[in-house]
Each structure stands twice: as structure tokens, then as C-alpha cells.
C-alpha positions, -999 to +999 in steps of 0.1 A: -662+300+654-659+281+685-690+287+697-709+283+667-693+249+663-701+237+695-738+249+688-737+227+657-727+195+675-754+205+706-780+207+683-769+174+659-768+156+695-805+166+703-814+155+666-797+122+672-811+116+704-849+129+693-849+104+660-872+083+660-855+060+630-853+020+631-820+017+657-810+040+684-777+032+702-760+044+735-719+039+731-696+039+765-659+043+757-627+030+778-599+037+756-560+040+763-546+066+742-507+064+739-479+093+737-470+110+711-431+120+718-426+143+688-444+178+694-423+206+689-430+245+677-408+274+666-417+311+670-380+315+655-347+300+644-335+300+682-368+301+700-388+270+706-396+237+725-403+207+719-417+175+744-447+150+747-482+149+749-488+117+773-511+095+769-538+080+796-568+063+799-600+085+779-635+079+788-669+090+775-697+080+754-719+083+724-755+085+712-756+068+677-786+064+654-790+047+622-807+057+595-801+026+576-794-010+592-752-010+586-750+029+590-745+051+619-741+086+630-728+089+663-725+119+682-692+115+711-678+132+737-641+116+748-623+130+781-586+128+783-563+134+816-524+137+811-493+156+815-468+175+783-435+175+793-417+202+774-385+217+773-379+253+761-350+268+741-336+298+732-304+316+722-300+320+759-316+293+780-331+260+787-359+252+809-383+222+812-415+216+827-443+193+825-477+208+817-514+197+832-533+187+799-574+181+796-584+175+767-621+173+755-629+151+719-663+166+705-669+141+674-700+134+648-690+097+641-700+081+604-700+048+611-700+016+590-711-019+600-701-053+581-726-075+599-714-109+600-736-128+619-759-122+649-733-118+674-701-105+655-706-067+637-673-052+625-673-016+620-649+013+605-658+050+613-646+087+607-646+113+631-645+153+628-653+181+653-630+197+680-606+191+708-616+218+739-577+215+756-571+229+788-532+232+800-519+248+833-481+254+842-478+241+877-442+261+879-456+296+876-497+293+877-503+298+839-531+286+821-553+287+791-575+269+769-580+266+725-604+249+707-589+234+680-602+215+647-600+178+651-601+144+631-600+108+639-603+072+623-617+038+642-621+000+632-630-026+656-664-053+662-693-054+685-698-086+701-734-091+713-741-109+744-780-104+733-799-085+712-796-051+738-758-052+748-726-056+732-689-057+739-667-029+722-633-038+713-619-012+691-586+005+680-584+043+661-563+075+657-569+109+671-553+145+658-558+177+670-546+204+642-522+229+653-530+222+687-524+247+714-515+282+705-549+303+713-538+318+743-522+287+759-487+302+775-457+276+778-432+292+794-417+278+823-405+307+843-396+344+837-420+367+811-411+357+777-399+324+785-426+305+759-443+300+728-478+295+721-484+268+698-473+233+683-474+211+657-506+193+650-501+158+670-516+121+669-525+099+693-535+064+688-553+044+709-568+012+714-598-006+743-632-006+740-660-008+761-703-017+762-729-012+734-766-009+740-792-011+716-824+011+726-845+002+702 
């Protein structure tokens, strides 16, 4: 499934970018995404942890084209650096940690324009695709990866300095479903001190960045 997923959104990237339809656009995203404190899982009544995914400055981009004049589909790819502090329980002990976290945002966009005038376009879009998250353990060395199913929800306006390049400013919400689990091992010391999974989590976010029109 992964891998036929992300062969879905190669291939809809290189029909994006090979269109030869009235608008093309290139996207570049600067974007502070904030925590989410309330991530917790259970593998049993007394077994489970709970903590943060922090939030951080993402960065990436997107390759948009429109098949009509006030609709886009954007292809994006969002990088995310942070920490997950977590603490562990059982019926026994306690431990806490704070995780390494990467986090890759594959997205097709469908994006909506409102054009107001020449130099103000609002927009709304919907996201789907995946998060690619990568956690490592700094206390014992473990690490893993999952690909997860994701989702996401933007609003903001363009503001065009001329008819090539634009200002960004836009605000949105992110969720990864279920999100670790696959193979992802939080424990925080001995064998057996972890679970593997947590609740899906959100992550809003807010910034912005340039808009190019190429042709």
C-alpha cells in the first residue's frame, strides 16, 4: 500500500508538472505548525503513554496547475523537524523521554480561488495523501518509520506584486490518522518498556510564503 501510494502521487506530480493547461504555478511554503499536547495510546488498561508532538517551522513546496481559471490541483511536499516528549506507564513503572520526529506531508491539493481583484486572490483548499514519519529514541538507539494516511484543510490569499509572483499568507490544519504504530518502538529503556502507536493527532499551523506563476 505504501508504495503504491507514493507511485500514485509520483506519477500525478509528473502529470502536473507535464500539463500544458492555461496556468502553471510553483508554491514555496514557510509554515509554523504548533503542538499538539494531547497524544496518548493504550496497548492495555495499565499500559500506555501519553505526551506531545511539537511543533516547528515546515518547509516545502508545490507544483499547481489549473485546469480552469479559479481551480487548482497542487501536488506538495511539507518537511517537518521536532521532538515528542512522552512518558510511559505501566502497572509497574514510569519513564519519560523525548523522541526525534521527521515528518514528511505528501498532499494532492484541490484548490479554490475567489479572485477579487488583480492583486488580492483568496483561496480555500483540501489536502489528502500521507505523512512518511521517522522517530528515533536518543535514550536506547531505537528507531522506525510508518506511512500513515493523512488529511489537511487551508484558507488564506495571494497577494501579487505582478503578474509572475505573489505573497502567500495562509493558515490550515494537518492530521495524520493513527500515527505511529508500524514498527515505530517507544520505549524508553529496558525490552518491553513501549507501545507502538497513538491516537491520530492535529496540528495547526499558520505562515505563508512566495507564488510564482509560470505561465
Amino acid at each position: 500500500m505504501k508504495k503504491l501510494i507514493i507511485l500514485i502521487l509520483c506519477l500525478t506530480g509528473s502529470y502536473l508538472y507535464a500539463q500544458t493547461g492555461p496556468s502553471i504555478r510553483l508554491h514555496g511554503y514557510t509554515i509554523y505548525a504548533f503542538d499538539d499536547n494531547n497524544v496518548e495510546a493504550y496497548s492495555d488498561a495499565g499500559d500506555y503513554f501519553d505526551g506531545t508532538i511539537k511543533g516547528g517551522f515546515q518547509y516545502g513546496g508545490g507544483l499547481e496547475v489549473m485546469p480552469a481559471p479559479a481551480i487548482g490541483v497542487e501536488f506538495t511536499y511539507l518537511r517537518l523537524d521536532s521532538k515528542a516528549p512522552m512518558t510511559y506507564y505501566d502497572n509497574i513503572v514510569t519513564r519519560s523521554t523525548e523522541f526525534d520526529l521527521a515528518q514528511n506531508w505528501l498532499f494532492l491539493s484541490f484548490n479554490k480561488y475567489i479572485p477579487v481583484n488583480p492583486k488580492v486572490e483568496p483561496f480555500a483548499g483540501f489536502q489528502v495523501g500521507m505523512d512518511i514519519i521517522n522517530a528515533e529514541n536518543p535514550d536506547n538507539g531505537n528507531s522506525g518509520s510508518a506511512t500513515k494516511f493523512a488529511w489537511g484543510i487551508k484558507a488564506g490569499a495571494h497577494i501579487w506584486a505582478n503578474e509572475k509572483v505573489g505573497i502567500k499568507l495562509q493558515l490550515g490544519l494537518m492530521s495524520a490518522v493513527q500515527a505511529m504504530g508500524g514498527g515505530i518502538y517507544f520505549g524508553t529503556g529496558g525490552a518491553g518498556a513501549g507501545v507502538s502507536g497513538f491516537s491520530t493527532y492535529y496540528q495547526f499551523n499558520l505562515g505563508g510564503g512566495l507564488v510564482f506563476r509560470l505561465k
